[in-house]
Structures are given as C-alpha cells and as structure tokens.
N, C-alpha and C positions, 0 to 999 in steps of 0.2 A: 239785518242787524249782525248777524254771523258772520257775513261776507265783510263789515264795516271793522268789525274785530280784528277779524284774520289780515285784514289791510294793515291796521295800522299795529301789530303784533310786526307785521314784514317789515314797519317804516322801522320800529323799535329797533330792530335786531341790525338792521342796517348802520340804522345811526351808531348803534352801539360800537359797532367794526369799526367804523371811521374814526368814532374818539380815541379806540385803541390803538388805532395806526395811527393818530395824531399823537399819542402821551406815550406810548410804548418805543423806548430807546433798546440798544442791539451794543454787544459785543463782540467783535470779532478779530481775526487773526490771522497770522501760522505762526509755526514753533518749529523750529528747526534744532539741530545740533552743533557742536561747536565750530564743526567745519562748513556748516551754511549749509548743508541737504535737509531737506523737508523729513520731517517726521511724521509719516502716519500712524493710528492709531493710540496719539495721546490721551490720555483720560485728562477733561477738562470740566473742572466743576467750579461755576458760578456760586457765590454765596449771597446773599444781600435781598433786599436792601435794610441796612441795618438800623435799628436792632433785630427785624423779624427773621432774619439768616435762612429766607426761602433757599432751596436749590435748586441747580439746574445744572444736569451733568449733561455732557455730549462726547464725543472723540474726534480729536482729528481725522484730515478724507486722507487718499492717496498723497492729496498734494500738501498736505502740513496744516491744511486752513480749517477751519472750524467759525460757529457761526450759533449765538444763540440770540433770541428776537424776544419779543414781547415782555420786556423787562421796565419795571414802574422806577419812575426817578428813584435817584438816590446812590447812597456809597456801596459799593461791591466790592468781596475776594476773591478773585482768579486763582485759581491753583491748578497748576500743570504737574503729570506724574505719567510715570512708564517705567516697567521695569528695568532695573538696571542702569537708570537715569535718574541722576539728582534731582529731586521735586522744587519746584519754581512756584511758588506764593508769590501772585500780584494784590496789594491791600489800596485802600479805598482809590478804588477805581470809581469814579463820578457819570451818572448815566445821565444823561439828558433826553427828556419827548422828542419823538420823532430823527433822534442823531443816532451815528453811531462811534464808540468808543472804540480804537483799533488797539489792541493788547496784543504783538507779539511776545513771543518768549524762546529761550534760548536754554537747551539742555544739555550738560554734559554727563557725560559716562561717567559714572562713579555708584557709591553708596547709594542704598534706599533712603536712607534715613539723613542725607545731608537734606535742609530745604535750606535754599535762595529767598527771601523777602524783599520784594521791592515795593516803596511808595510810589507809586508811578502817577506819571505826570506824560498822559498819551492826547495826541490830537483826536479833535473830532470830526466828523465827517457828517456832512447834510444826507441824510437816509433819503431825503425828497427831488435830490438832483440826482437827474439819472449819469451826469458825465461823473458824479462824485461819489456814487455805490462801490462799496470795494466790491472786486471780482479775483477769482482765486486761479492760477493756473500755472503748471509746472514751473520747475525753475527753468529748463531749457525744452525746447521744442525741435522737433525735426517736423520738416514737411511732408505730409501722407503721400504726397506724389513719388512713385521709383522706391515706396520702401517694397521688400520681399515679406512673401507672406510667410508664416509658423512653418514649422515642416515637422509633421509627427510621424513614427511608424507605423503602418499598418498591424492594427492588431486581431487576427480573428479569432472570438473566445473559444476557450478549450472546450469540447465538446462531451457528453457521455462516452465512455469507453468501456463496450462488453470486455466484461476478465477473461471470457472464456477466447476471444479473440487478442487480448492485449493486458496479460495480466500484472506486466510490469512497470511503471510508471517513473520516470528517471529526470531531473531537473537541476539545475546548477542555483543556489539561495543567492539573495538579491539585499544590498543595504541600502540602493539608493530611494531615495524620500522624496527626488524631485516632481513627481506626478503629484502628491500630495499640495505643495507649497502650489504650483502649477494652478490645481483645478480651484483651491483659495486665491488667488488671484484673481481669476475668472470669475467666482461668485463674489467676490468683494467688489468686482468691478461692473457689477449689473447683469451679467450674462453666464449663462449656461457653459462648460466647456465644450470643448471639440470631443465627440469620444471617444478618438484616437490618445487624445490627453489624458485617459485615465486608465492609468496599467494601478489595477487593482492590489497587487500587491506592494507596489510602493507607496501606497495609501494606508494598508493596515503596518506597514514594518515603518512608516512616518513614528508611530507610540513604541513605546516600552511596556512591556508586561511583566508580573511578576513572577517569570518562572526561577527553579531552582539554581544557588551557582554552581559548577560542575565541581566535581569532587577529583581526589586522590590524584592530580595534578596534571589534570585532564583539561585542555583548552576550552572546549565548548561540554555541554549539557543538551542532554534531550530532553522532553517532556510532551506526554502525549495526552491526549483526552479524546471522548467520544458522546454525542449528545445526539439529541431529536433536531433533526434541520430547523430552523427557523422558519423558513418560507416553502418548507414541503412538507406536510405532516407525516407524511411515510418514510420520506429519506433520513437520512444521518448524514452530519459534520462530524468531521474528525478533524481535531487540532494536532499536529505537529510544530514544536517549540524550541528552538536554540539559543543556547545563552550564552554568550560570550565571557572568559573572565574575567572579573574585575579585579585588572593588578595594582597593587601600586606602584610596580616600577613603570605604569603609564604616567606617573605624572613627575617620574625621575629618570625620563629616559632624555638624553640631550634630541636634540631637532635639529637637522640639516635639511633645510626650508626652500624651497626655489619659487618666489609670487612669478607665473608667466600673465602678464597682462594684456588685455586685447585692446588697444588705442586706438584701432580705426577709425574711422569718418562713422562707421555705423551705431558704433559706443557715444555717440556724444549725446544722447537722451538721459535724463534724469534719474531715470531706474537703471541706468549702466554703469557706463563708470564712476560717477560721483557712489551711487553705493557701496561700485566695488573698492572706492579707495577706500570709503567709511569701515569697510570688514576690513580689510588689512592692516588698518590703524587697531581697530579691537584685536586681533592676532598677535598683531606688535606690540602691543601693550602686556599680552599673557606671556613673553617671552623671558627665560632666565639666560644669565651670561653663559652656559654650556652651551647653548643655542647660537644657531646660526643662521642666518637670512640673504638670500641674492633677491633682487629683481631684474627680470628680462621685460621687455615690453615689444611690442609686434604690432606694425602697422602696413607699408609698403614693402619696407623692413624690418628688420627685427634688431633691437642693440640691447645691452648691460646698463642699465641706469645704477646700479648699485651692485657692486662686487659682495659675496659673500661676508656679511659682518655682524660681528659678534651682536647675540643678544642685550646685554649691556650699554651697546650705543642705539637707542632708542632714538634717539635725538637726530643722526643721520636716516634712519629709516622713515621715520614721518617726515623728516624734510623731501625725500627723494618722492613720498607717494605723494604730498603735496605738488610737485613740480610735474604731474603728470595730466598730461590733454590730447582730446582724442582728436583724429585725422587723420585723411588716408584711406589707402585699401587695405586688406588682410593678408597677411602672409604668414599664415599659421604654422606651419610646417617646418620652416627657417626657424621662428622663435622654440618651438617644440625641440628642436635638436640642438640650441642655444643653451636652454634652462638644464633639460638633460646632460648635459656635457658638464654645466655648474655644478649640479648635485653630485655626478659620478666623480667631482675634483675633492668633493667635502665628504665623501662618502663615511660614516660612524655604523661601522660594525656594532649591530643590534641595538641600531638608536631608529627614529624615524627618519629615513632620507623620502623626501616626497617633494614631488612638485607640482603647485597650486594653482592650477590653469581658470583662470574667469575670463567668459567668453559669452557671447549672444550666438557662437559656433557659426558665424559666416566667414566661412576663408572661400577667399577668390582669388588669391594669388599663390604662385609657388606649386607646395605640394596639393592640389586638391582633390583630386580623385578618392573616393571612400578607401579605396582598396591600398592604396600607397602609403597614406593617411595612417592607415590602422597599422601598417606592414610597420610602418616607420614606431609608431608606442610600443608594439610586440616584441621589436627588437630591445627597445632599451629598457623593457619590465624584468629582462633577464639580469640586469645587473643590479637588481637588489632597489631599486630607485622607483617607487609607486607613483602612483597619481591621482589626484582629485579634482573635480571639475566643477565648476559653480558656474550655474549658467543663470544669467541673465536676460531680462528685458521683455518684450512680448509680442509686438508686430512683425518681426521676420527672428524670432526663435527657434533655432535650429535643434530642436529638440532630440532628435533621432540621433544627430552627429556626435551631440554631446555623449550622449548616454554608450554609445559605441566607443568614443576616447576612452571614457571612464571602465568599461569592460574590457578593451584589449590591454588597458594599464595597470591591472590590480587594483584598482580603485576605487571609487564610489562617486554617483551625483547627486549633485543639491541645488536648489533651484531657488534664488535668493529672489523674495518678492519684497521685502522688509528690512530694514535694518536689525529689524529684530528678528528673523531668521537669521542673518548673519550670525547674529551673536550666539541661537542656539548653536549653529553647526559647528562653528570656529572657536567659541569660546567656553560656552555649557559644557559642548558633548566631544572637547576637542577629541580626548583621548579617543572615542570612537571612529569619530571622525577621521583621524592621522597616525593611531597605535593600534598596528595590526598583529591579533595573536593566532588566527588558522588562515590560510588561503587555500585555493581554490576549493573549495569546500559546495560538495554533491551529497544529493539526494536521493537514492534510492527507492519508491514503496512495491514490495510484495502482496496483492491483493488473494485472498481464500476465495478460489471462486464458488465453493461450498458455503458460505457464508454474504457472499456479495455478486450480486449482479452486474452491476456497472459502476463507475466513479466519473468523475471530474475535477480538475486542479482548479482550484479558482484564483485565476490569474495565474503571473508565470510565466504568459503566452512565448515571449520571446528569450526564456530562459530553458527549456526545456532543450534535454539531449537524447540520444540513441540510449539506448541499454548498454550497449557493450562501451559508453565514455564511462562508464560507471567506475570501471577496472582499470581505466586507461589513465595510468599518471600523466601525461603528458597532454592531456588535457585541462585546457583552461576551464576555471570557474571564480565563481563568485570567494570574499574574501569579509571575515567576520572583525569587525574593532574591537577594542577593548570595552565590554559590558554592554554590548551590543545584545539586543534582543530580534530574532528572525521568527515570523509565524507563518507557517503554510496552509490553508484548510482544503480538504477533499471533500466533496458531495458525494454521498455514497447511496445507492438503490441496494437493498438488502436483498436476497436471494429471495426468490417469490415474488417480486414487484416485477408490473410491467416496465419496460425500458424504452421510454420516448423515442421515435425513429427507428429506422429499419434495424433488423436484428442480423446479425454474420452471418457469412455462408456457416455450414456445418462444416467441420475440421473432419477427415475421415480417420485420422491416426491419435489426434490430440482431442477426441471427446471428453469435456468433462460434464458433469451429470451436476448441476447444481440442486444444492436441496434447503431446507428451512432450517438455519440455524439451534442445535442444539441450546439450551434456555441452561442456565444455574440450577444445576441441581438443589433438592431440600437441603442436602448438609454442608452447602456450601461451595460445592465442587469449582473448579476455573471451567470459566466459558472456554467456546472455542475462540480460537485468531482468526480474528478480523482481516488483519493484516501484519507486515513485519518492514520496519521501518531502519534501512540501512544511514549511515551517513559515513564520508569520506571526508578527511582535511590533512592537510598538511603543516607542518611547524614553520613559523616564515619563514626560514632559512635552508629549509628543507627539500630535496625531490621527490622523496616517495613520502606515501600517503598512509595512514593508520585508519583503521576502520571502528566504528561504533554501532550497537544495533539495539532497538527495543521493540516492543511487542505491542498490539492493541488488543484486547481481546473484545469481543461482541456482545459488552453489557454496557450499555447506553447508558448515561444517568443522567444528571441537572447540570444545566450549566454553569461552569465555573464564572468567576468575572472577568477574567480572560479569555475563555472564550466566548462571554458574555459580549463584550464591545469589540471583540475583534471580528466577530458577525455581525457587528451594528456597521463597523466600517466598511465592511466587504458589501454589504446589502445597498450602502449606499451608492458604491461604486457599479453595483450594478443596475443599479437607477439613470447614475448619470449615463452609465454606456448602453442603458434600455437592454439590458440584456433578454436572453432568447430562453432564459432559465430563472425569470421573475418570481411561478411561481404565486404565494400572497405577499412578496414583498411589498412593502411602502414604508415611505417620510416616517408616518405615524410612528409605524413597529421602531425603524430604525431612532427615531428621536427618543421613544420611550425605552427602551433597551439603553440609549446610551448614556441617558438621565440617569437609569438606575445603579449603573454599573462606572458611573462616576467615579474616583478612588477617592479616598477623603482627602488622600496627602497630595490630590493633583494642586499645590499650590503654582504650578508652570501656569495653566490655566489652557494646556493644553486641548485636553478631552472636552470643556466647556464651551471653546473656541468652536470641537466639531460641531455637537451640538447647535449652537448658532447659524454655520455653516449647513447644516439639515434644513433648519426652520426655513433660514434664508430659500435654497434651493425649490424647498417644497413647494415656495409660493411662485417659483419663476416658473416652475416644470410646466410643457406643452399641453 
C-alpha cells in the first residue's frame, strides 16, 4: 500500500512539472546602450500578472541577456534600471503558456530619475521549438584558435622579516585598482582567478576609507592604527593610511586630453573596443570648453583621427570615436610617441596634461621589447605629460605590460570589465583618476626591534625598494590623485613570539637584545614605539621631495572600520592567492567582517558588491 502511494505521489509531482512547462510562459532579452554594447549587470524586475503585481527580479549576464521563466499568463511590467542610466518601464507586456515574450530595452546615460515608458507590442517566440528558443551570445566573437594567453607577473608573497636582521622596510604606494576589477571578472565569469592576478593591495586601495584630510596645506595625510591580527591571534596589524587632498581646483583645472587607442585585429571582441569607445564617450560628455581632446589610434600604424579640439565641440569627438574599427597588428610604440608629442603641443601649465592609453597591452610591432618600451614612457614623463592606462579584455591580457606602462609614466591602471567601471574611473573618480597632487610618493617603516619580532607587508610585492631609494629624489615612485585614499597593512609578531621559519645568523657587531614590550603604565604613561613611519612626496611640479613622519606606539586596541574591511579585503586576497600566511583565515570571517563594517553611506554599492564576490568565491574555492 506504501509502495502504491509513493508511486503515484511520483506520477503527481511529474505531471505537475509538465503542466507547468506547458502554461508557464518566459520573458526574455538583452538591453543594451545607446550605442548598441551589451549591458551587463542590469537590474531587471518583472511585475505582473495583474492585478496581483508578483515579482521577479533578475540582472543582466556579461552578454546583456537576461532571462525569467515560469511566469502564469497574463499582463506584465518590465522595468530596466542601472545606475547612471535612464530607467526603461516596459508596460503590459502579454505572456502566453508555453511562449516566450522577447523584451529588449535600450539605456541611455543620463539622470536616475528620467524613466522611458513603453507599451510594447513584442513578438513571440515557441518556447517548444528548439530552432526558435532565443540563445544569448556576444555581440562580436573572435575565434579561440591563435588567441594569446593572459600574461601576469610573477608575484612571490612578502615574507616574515626578523628586525633584528632587516629592521627597515621601504616601498613606493600604489593607486592602481586593476587586480581588483580583474579578479571580479574572473568570479563573475564562473572561475577562480589566476593567483598571479591578485596583487593584494590593488584590491584593498580599489575602496576608499575614511581617513583624515591633511591639514595646514599639506598635500597628503597620514593615519595610523594598531589592532590584534585577524587571522593570528598573537600577531598584530598595523594600518598605515594616506589621503589625498580634495581640491577643488580638481574640478576647475582645464584638461589637455590625448585618447591613445588600440584598433588592432586583437581589439575587435566585445569587451574591447566597443567598451573602450563607450568610456570615451562618458569622458567626452564630462568635458568643459577649457578642455581639450586629441585622439591617436594604433594598429599596424599609428595616425591622428582627431586633432586636439576644444571641449565644446562634443559633437566632433563622438563622431570621430564612432568612426572607429579594429584591424591589424599593433604597433604600440609608434602611437605612444604620436599621442605624447600631441599633449607636449597642448601642454597647460598646472592643468592635467595626460595621455589615455586603452589597450588589451599586445604590441607586436614596432617598438616591443619591455626595456625600450618602458625607456621610450620614462622619457616623455619628464615633460610634465602623465599617463593612464585602461586595460582591457581577458583571453590574451597583458597584464604585466600594462601595469609597467602605467608605472614608468606617472600613472595609474584600471582594468575596465564594465561599462560601469568605466564610469567609476573616468567619470566618478575622475579627479583621482587624472588630478595629480603628490608624485612619486615613498614609504618608509622603522621597526623597535625591542618591541617586535618580525613583520610583513601584505602585498606590495612588486612595489618595494632598497632603503637607501628612500632619500634618493631621483627615484621613481608611485603618484597619489586628488582625494585618493592609499592603505598598507604589516603583520607584526610582537617581541617574545616565535617566528615561523628559520631564524638570522647572529650579527656579531649589530646584537640587539629584544625584550617584552613595556605595557601603559597606571597613570597613563605613552607606550613604547612600535614603529616610526616616514613618508616622502613630491609637489607635481617639483624635483625634490619633502618628508612627513608619524609614530605607532605598542597599544593595540579595537578595530576601526577601516581597518575593519580593509582586513576583510586583504584576507580575501589571500584566500584567492592560497597564501602561505592563512593562518584561521576564511570566506566566513571575511564575509562577516565585511557585512559588518558596511558603511551606511556606501550608496556606490561598492563594499556590497565585495561581499557578493566572498559568497560567490567561497562556493567555487577547491
């Protein structure tokens, strides 16, 4: 009798499926922008069927499409939204059993608060014929055969460092964000990254934190903290913080602009050039008439598609990046002393002169040699003319190259997976982005070997210098934008902790004698230091350098919320790169740390996004 139940319980539940694929009608699509690139990431909510106004939300994939099923006859409203994009209302959209309703939609750049309303009148499609199921796939395609593979640098993590062997610590600060956008990419796209693709500290300096703005007419700001490590319950984190100022003559300084373009045969995938024209159009739209705009473009050859012209004619510049199509090989080199040669004609004393290089970084023609390559940016950083680098795309991403332009040119890279990165880099955060108020700007840390054992930089790896570049103007470094926020953390073993791995030879002239940290006296007294934390910068215009220095002293306390999620970000990066200094790191701690330490005002939706990005990963991880 049991057996006769459970039978026909199976038939029940079967049949049930069947009716629902026979009556449950589908909505589907892509949604694009005005110039026809796929949109990912649109927030798409279903409304209907009316009156009962169920919903059903989804987002568009990589490729613009989206896709919601099991929807009972009747009238529905589409509504498309993204920020920064005019919201698109589709109204009684008509669902029919077993069909499906095709609803594209089209956004343009503008206001949140404009909405489009359309009564749409869409064809239907047999859900039951397999020649006639919609299927979703790029707008343009390259074949996987002869493409090159990513090329990342070798990174290998910074390691404990006895004080009593190495008590000095010396690094050049970093603004680019591209590893970030990078290893999103990679989790959005199903897969784990490379772990060479994640340089930890362009992951945590991707956020903004809230440290102090610098005072009494002082370009950057320090800010220090000291906490219990997360993931070693004997160790300590120490936060070191740099703030950039926020001026306003960033947003009244004229722009002399150079777009260098990369058109090859290798640029003609979907996530390349069509994006990159998409940002240039958001750029060229932020532009006022003091401003000024060249494009150079680079393929076998390199030529001028547009002479330097006024911010005001807007109307020549989006015709010139419409008229733009990839083919060819790369001759990067050519166009790089093309675009340079433009900006050094337009040259505006104490404005932004900068030239805007987007690239997948494959050159194979011309100049290609790392070393000639770099010689050739170094040269023309001396004339006051910077550079920024947006790299592109994912199958033969030249990661390493990019990121080496962007540091031999006073620069910074960004690694556009979205349309909507775009618009953070180029139009959010321009000021950061392209208004530079310190350059080459060094790091110094002093470690008490009476007080500390050993440290670690976490991340950094291919930023670090000798001690003695510290003093040396004539060394390059890294370069802070306007309201720019830089965070570095050390892992610190406290004096009396063992120290993972072999211990120094003994120094026979340099013994120091470490001991247990002096504690706060009863009436209050100052701890002893920790450490002393130098920094070096320069005024852009400037050769020599002016010095800043602050102090940590050896009283741990609670974590700030700064450095509350900037050790959520750093823990996860060492997840992704399996680090050799895990520790009790995990997903877990990291997700819940960065839940908590949310800001209220993150309306970017930023720090949410990580979050996401945890969950997601946690579930892929080996």
């Amino acid at each position: 009798m049991r057996a006769r139940i459970l039978f026909l319980n199976v038939v029940l539940c079967l049949l049930s499926a069947a009716v629902a694929t026979q009556t449950g009608g589908r909505i589907a699509g892509t949604v694009r922008d005005s110039t026809g690139y796929v949109l990912p990431g649109v927030r798409v909510d279903v409304n209907g069927p009316l009156p009962g106004e169920e919903v059903h939300a989804t987002h568009s994939n990589e490729q613009g499409a989206f896709n919601v099923e099991g929807l009972l006859p009747g009238r529905y409203r589409v509504t498309f939204s993204l920020e920064k994009f005019s919201t698109v209302v589709k109204e009684n959209i008509e669902v029919t059993a077993g069909l499906t309703r095709a609803v594209d939609a089209t956004l343009k750049l503008g206001e949140l608060k404009e909405v489009v309303t359309v009564s749409a009148s869409v064809p239907v499609v047999d859900v039951q014929s397999a020649s006639q199921v919609v299927t979703f796939s790029p707008a343009i395609e390259i074949p996987a055969q002869g493409r090159a593979r990513p090329k990342y640098a070798h990174v290998e993590e910074n390691p404990f460092r006895h004080v009593t062997a190495a008590p000095v610590s010396t690094f050049s600060i970093d603004v680019d964000t591209a590893s970030y956008a990078n290893v999103r990419r990679f989790i959005n796209d199903g897969e784990l990254p490379p772990r060479d693709a994640v340089r930890i500290e362009e992951m945590v300096n991707y956020f903004r934190f809230d440290y102090p703005a610098p005072q009494d007419g002082a370009p950057v700001s320090i800010t220090t903290e000291l906490a219990p490590s997360p993931w070693h319950s004997r160790y300590r984190l120490a936060l070191i913080g740099v703030r950039g100022r926020d001026t306003f003559l960033a947003e009244q300084t004229a722009r002399n602009l150079v777009f260098l373009l990369d058109v090859s045969g290798s640029m003609k995938d979907a996530r390349k050039l069509p994006l990159v024209k998409q940002a240039m159009r958001m750029l060229t739209d932020t532009l006022q008439p003091r401003d000024r705009v060249a494009i150079v473009v680079y393929a076998g050859n390199s030529g001028v598609v547009l002479p330097s012209t006024s911010g005001d004619r807007k109307d020549l510049i989006h015709e010139a990046i419409a008229r733009l199509e990839a083919g060819g090989s790369t001759n990067g080199g050519e166009g790089i002393r093309r675009a340079y040669e433009l900006a050094r004609g337009q040259y505006v004393k104490g404005g932004v002169n900068r030239v805007i290089l987007a690239t997948d970084g494959d050159f194979n023609v011309g100049v290609t040699s790392y070393g000639r390559l770099f010689d050739l940016i170094e040269r023309e950083r001396r004339s006051g003319v910077f550079l920024t680098v947006l790299g592109v795309g994912t199958d033969n991403l030249q990661d390493e190259t990019m990121e080496m332009l962007a540091d031999k040119g006073n620069g910074n890279y960004a690694y556009l997976d979205s349309v909507q990165e775009a618009y953070r880099v180029l139009v959010r955060e321009a000021s950061s982005t392209l208004v530079t108020i310190a350059k080459d700007v060094k790091i110094q840390v002093e470690f008490n070997p009476a007080a500390v054992a050993a440290y670690r930089l976490v991340g950094y790896e291919n930023r670090l210098l000798h001690t003695e570049d510290f003093n040396d103007d004539e060394k390059d470094a890294g370069d802070i934008g306007a309201g720019h926020t830089i965070t570095a953390l050390y892992e610190i073993i406290p004096a009396g902790v063992d120290v993972p791995g072999p211990s120094p030879e003994s120094l026979k002239y340099q013994t120091v004698t470490p001991r247990a940290p002096r504690s706060l006296s009863a009436r209050g007294g100052p701890a002893e230091e920790l450490l002393t934390v130098k920094l070096r910068y320069k005024e852009p215009e400037e050769r020599r350098s002016r010095l800043m220095s602050a102090v940590i002293h050896n009283a741990p306390g609670p974590m700030s919320p700064n450095l509350s999620f900037a050790s959520a970000v750093a823990e996860f990066g060492m997840l992704l790169r399996n680090s050799t200094h895990l520790g009790d790191a995990s997903y877990e701690r990291v997700i819940e740390r960065g839940r908590r330490f949310r800001l209220d005002a993150d309306a970017d939706e930023y720090r949410a996004e990580f979050i996401r990005l945890a969950e997601t990963a946690r579930n892929m991880k080996p």
